[in-house]
C-alpha positions in Angstrom: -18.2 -9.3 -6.8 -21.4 -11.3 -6.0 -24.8 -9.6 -4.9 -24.5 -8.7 -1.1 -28.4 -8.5 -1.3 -28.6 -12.1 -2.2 -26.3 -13.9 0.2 -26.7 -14.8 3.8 -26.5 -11.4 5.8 -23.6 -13.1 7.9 -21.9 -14.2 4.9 -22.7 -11.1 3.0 -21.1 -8.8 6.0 -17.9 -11.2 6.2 -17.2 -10.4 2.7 -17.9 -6.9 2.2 -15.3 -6.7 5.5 -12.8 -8.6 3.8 -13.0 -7.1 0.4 -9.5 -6.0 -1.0 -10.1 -3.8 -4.3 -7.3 -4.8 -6.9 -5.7 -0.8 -6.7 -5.4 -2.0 -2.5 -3.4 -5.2 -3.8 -1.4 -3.9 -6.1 -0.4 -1.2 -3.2 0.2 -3.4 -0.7 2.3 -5.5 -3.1 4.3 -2.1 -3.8 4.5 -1.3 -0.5 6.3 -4.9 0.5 8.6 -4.6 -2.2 9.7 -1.1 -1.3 9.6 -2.3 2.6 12.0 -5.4 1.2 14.6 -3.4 -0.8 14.7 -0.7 2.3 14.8 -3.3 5.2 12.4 -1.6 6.8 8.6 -0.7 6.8 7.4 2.6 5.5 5.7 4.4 8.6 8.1 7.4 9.4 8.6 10.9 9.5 8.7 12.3 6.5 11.1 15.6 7.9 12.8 12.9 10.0 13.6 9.9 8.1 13.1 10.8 4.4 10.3 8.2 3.7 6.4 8.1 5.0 3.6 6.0 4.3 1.3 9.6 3.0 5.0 10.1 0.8 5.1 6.5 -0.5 1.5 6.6 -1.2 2.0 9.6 -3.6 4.9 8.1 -5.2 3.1 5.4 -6.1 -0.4 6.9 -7.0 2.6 8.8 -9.6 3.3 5.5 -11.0 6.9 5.4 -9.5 8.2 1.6 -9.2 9.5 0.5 -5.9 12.9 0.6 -6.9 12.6 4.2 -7.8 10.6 5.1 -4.6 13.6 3.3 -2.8 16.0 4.8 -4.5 14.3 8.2 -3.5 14.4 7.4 0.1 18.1 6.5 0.1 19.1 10.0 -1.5 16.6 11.6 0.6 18.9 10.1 4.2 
């Protein structure tokens, strides 16, 4: 990450806006492939539809794989 303090304040404030931290990528990279194998996206109702984003977020701080979170939600309906 370069020093904030030493770049252009505009520059400096577009980046620290934009910053993704690698543990965000690698979430929302789980989160499209869970999205993809379920054919829809992950903001429901837990109670309701067996599958949340706060749910899916758990499963994968766990270290579940999509496939197993997916496989989860389909037992779960």
């Amino acid at each position: 990450m370069p020093d904030l303090d030493e770049m252009n304040p505009h520059l400096a404030l577009a980046f620290s806006e934009s910053y993704v931290s690698p543990r965000e990528r690698k979430w929302e990279a789980w989160t499209a492939k869970v999205e993809k194998i379920l054919g829809h996206d992950l903001d429901g109702d837990q109670d309701t539809d067996g599958y949340s984003l706060d749910y899916a977020h758990d499963a994968f701080a766990d270290g579940l794989t999509a496939e197993e979170y997916a496989a989860e939600v389909r037992a779960a309906r």
